[in-house]
KETORSE-568389 format. One record per residue (C-alpha): x, y, z; residue in one letter. Coordinates in pm, whole numbers, plus 50000, padded with zeros to 5 digits. Each point is the difference from the previous one (the first is absolute). Layout:
BEGIN
XYZA
...
***
This chain:
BEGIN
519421841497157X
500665029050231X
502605008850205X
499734996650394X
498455028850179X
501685012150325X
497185017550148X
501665007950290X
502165023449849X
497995022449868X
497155017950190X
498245033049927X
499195002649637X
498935033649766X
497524991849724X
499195028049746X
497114995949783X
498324969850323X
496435005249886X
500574990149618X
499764961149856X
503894995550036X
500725020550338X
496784986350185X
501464963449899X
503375006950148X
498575018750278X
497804967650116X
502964977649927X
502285021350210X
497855006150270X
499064960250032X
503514994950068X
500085022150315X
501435032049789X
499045036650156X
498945011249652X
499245040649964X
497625003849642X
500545033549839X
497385004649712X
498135032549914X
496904979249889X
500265022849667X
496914986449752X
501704983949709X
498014970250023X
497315005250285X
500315007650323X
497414968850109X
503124976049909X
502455015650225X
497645006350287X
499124964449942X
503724989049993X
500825025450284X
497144985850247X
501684962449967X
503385019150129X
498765017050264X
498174966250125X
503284984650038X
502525009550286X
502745025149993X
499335022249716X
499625034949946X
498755021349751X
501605034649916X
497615015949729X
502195026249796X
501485004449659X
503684982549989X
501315035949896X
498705013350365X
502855013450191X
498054986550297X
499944963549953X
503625003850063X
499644991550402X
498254962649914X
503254991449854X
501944999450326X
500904965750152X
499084983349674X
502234971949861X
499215000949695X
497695021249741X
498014982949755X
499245027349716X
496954987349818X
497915030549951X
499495012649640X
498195014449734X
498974971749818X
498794985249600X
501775006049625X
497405010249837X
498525025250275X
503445015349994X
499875013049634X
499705041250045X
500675000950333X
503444997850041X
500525026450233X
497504982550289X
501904969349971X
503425010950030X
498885026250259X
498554964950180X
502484971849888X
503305019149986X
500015027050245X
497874978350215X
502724976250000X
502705022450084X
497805012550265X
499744966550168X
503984996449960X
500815029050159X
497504995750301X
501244962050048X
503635013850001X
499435026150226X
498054975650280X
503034976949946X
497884971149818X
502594974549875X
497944987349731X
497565012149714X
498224974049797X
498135023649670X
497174985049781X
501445003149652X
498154982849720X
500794985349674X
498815028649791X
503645015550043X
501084969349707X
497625016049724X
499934977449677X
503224982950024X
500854962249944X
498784976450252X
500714982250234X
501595040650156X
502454995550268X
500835027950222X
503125002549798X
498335003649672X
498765033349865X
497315023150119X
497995023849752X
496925004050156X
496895010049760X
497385018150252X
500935027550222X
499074977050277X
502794974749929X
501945027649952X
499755017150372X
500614965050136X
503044999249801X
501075034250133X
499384989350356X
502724972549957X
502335020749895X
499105024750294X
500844965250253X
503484995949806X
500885044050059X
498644993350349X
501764964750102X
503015017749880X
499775032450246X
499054975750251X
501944970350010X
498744983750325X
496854998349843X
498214968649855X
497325006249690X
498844976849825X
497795002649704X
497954973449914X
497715003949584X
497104977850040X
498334984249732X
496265003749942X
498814992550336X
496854990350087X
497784977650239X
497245011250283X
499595032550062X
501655012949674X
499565031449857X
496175004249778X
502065016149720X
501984967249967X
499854972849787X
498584971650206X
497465020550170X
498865019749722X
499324972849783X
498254978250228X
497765028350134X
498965006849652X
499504966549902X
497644990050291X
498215029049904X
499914984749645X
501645031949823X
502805000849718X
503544997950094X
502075026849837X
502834980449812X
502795026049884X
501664986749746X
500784964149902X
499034971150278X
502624974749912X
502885024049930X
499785022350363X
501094979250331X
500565004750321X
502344989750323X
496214994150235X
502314994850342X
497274991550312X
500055019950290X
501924980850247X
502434995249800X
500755033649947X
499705006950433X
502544972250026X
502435011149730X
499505036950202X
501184980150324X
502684979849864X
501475036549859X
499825014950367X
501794967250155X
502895003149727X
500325036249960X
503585017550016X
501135033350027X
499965014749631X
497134999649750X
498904965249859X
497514992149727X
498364969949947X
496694982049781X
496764988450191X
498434979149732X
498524965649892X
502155000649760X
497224981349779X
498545021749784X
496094998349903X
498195008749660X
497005027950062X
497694972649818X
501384973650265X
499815025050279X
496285009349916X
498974967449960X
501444986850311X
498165024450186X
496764990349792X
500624965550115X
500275008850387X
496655019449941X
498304977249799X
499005025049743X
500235007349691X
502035029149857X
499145027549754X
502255022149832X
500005034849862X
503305002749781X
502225030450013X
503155014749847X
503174996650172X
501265022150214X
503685011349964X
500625003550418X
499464961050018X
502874977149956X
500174968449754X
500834978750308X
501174998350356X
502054970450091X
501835002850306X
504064980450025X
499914993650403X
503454980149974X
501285031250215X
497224997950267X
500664963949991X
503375000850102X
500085025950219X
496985001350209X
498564960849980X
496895012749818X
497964988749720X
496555000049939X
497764969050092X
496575007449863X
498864994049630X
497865023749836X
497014980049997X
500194991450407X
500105034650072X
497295012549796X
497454970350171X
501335014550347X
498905037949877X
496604983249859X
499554982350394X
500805033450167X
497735020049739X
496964974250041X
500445009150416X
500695032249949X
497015007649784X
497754970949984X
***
């Protein structure tokens, strides 16, 4: 259930962060609906540069995109901003647990980052910002969390993403004309995801029959697994219903998954086996994740379609082409 798109309306598009799993997605979905889409991405090497090339090469197949390579931070980028309509912020130092002692790079990236991108869409006179926020910014707190519920993030990670909401609400204030709209996703995942996550992770180690490392208690830890085009569509639906001001909204299944259900779902898909090699917990990973989307719901026509299990047989199809 998503609201109505009026492409019309909106034509050049900004994407920060176009060559990762999220921003490539959008990218290709923008770009198929006869969007002028300009990528920004600095190709940095958190998880490879063969996935991004990879990811970048399907862009630049397509018609109508561009590719700026700089840092978001680079005074420079500022000129790709002009004539946009709108400035989807999805570029970002990524993972919780990669996070821990090295707080400074990921504010430096996530926070000041952010504000860069706010200040260069403000200056070009880009009426709206959609930012990648995540879930992380809840913490351990009771679930389902809805926007209105409290935040105490427990990484530095979810912490910077927290911080670059509250930079949107200072900014939408100076700048009332404006339109942000941050959007916390929930565990996403599907082709082309990250290595270091979840889905891909485990599956590459199990079809190369090596131990899964389980942190912590299978049946107590779950997750909000929301499939890729989901999440694109939710991004969408934001853009269509943004208004001036800062917004913030969940992007989740809103079904959450044990680790033991998750594992052996992907098992399943693979037709393997798993092994496990049990470890302690670790204090920068939440309980749970459990999105409320009553708010996304209501006010954008969204909700997520695909079920856990669906999504993880698409990823197996696209992994069994991809590396067969």
């Amino acid at each position: 259930m998503y609201a109505k798109r009026m492409y019309s309306h909106f034509m050049k598009a900004i994407v920060t962060g176009c060559a990762g799993f999220i921003g490539s997605h959008l990218c290709e979905s923008l770009l198929r609906e006869g969007r002028e889409v300009v990528g920004i991405d600095c190709l940095d090497a958190y998880y490879g540069p063969d996935e991004k090339i990879r990811n970048l090469e399907l862009l630049k197949s397509l018609p109508d995109f561009s590719f700026c390579r700089k840092d978001i931070l680079d005074s420079s980028t500022s000129v790709s901003y002009l004539g946009a309509d709108t400035v989807f912020h999805m570029a970002a130092t990524p993972g919780v647990r990669s996070s821990i002692g090295m707080g400074q790079a990921y504010a430096k990236n996530n926070v000041v980052g952010t504000q860069s991108v706010l200040d260069k869409a403000t200056s070009a006179g880009v009426g709206k910002v959609i930012v990648a926020s995540s879930s992380s910014v809840y913490g351990d707190v009771p679930a389902p969390t809805p926007e209105s519920g409290p935040t105490k993030p427990i990484s530095p990670y979810g912490a910077t993403k927290l911080a670059a909401e509250k930079m949107c609400d200072a900014h939408a204030i100076c700048n009332p004309d404006l339109a942000i709209t941050s959007l916390r996703f929930f565990c996403v995942y599907g082709p082309r995801c990250r290595p270091d996550l979840v889905l891909s992770k485990f599956a590459k180690l199990m079809l190369d029959s090596k131990p899964i490392p389980v942190y912590g208690n299978m049946d107590a830890l779950s997750r909000d697994y929301t499939y890729i085009d989901d999440i694109v569509a939710g991004i969408l639906a934001a853009e269509s219903a943004a208004q001036p001001g800062h917004e913030v909204y969940n992007l989740g299944n809103g079904s959450p998954v044990t680790l033991k259900d998750a594992i052996y779902t992907i098992a399943d898909a693979f037709d393997v086996v798993p092994k496990f090699d049990r470890m302690s917990g670790n204090p920068a990973d939440a309980m749970t994740t459990h999105a409320d989307t009553s708010k996304a719901e209501k006010a954008l026509g969204w909700r997520a379609t695909t079920p856990y299990a669906i999504g993880v047989a698409k990823y197996a199809e696209w992994l069994s082409l991809e590396h067969p």
